[in-house]
N, C-alpha and C positions, 0 to 999 in steps of 0.2 A: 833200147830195152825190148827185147823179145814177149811176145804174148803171153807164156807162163807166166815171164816173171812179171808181168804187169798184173796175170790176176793175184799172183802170190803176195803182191804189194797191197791190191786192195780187202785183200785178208783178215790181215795182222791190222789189229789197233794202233795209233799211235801211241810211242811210249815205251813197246814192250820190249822184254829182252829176249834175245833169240842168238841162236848156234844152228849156220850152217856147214851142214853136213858135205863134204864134197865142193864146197863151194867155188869150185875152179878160179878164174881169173878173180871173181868177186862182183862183177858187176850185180848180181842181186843183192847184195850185201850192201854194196857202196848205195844203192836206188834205196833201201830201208833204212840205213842211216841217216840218209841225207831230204827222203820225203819223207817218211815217219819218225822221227826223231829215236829210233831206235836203239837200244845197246845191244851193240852186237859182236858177235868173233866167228872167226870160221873157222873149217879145220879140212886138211887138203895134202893130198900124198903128193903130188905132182912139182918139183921145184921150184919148176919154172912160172907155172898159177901163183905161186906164192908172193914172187918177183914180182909179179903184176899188180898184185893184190897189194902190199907194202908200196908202190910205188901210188897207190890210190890212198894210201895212209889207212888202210884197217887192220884189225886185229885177225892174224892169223897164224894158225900152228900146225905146224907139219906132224902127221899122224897118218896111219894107215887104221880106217874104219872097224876093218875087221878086229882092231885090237881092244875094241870098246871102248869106252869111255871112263876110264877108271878114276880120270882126274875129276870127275863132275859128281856134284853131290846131286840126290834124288831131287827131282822139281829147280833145278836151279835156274831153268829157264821158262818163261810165256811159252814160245816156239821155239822146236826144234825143225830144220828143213831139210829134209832130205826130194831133195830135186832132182832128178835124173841122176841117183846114186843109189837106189836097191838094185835094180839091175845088174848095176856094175860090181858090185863086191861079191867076195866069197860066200860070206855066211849072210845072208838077208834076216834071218830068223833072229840072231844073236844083235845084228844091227840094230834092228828096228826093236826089240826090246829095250837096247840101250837106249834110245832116243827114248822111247816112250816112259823110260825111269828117269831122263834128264830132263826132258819138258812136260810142261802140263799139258801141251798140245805137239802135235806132229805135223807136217806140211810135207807130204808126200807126194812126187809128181813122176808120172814113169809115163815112157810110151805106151800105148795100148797096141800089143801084139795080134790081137785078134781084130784089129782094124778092117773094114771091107778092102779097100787096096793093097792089103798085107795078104789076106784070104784068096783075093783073085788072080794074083800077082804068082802065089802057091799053087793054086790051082791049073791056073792055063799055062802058066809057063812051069813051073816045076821046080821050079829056084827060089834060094831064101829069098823074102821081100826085100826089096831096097826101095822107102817111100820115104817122105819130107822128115816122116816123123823117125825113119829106123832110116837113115842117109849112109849106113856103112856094108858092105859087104860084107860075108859071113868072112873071110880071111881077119880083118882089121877090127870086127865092132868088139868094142868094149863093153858090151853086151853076156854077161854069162849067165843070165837068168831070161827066162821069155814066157812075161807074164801077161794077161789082160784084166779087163776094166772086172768081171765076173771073177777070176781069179782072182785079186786081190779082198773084196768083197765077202768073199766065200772064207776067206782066209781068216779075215776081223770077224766074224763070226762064229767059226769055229775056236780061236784064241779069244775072246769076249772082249775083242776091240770095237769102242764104238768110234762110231762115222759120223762125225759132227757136220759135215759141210763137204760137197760134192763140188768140183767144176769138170768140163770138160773144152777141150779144143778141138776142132772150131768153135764157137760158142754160138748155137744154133740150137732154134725146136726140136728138129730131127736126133741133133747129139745129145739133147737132154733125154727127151724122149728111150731111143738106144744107144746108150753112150759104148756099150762092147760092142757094135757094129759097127759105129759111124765116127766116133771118137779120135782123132790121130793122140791126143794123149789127155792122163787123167791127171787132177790135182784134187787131193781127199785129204781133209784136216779132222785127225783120228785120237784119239786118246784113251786112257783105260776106262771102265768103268765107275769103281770110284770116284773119278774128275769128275762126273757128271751131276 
């Protein structure tokens, strides 16, 4: 298990039910089932994720994000996760409303673009970044949005999201401290204001 998804594990309460979003192969999914005794399902465009995921015995259903989530009723779930999937979709705005109409909470994890090695990486060499945290070349990344830690931020603020709980990675002084400088990625658990 990867260090997101470990802090994303020490998160969520035992018990709660949750829908991840993109949930690839599943291993975060199968890790909340099976340590937090979770109910959970995920939802994943990729066929072959699926395969994976079904072969680990979870619940999963082939959908494509951008098409929201029309089978889900308001608050159906504790958490909703969207991990390393705003980024990647078409419409982020339309997504992430949808999540935030489906769960009482959101678990949002996206690389931070304005990382210092993304910056310097821009700077001296002149080339998109390729670091631990953005590993794809601009030809291949799945990547069609290039957000940071301040960007996001700016964003729940200006939409009247509030910010329940911050992480970042590394998980160091320095990255709390400046997490859109030093951050290679964010994890923010967000919800409307009325939840609160």
């Amino acid at each position: 298990m990867n260090e997101s998804h470990k802090k994303i594990v020490e998160m969520i309460p035992h018990g709660s039910s949750v829908l991840d979003l993109g949930c690839g192969e599943g291993e975060l999914l199968y890790h909340l089932i099976n340590e937090k005794g979770v109910k959970g399902q995920g939802i994943e465009i990729n066929e072959k994720h699926i395969y994976k995921c079904v072969e680990k015995g979870l619940d999963v259903f082939h959908d494509d994000l951008d098409n929201g989530l029309v089978d889900y009723n308001d608050a159906s779930f504790d958490f909703v996760i969207m991990n390393e999937a705003l980024q990647e979709v078409r419409f982020p705005e339309k997504v992430l409303n949808e999540a935030l109409r489906v769960g009482k909470s959101v678990i949002v994890g996206f690389p931070n673009f304005a990382h210092l090695s993304a910056r310097l990486e821009l700077f001296f060499c002149g080339r998109a970044p390729v670091t631990p945290a953005l590993p794809h070349q601009w030809y291949d990344t799945p990547n069609l949005h290039f957000l940071s830690v301040k960007d996001f931020k700016d964003y729940c603020k200006t939409k009247k999201i509030t910010i329940v709980k911050e992480a970042y990675l590394p998980d160091a002084i320095y990255t709390r401290l400046f997490p859109n400088l030093f951050s290679e990625k964010a994890i923010i658990i967000i919800c409307k204001k009325h939840n609160t």
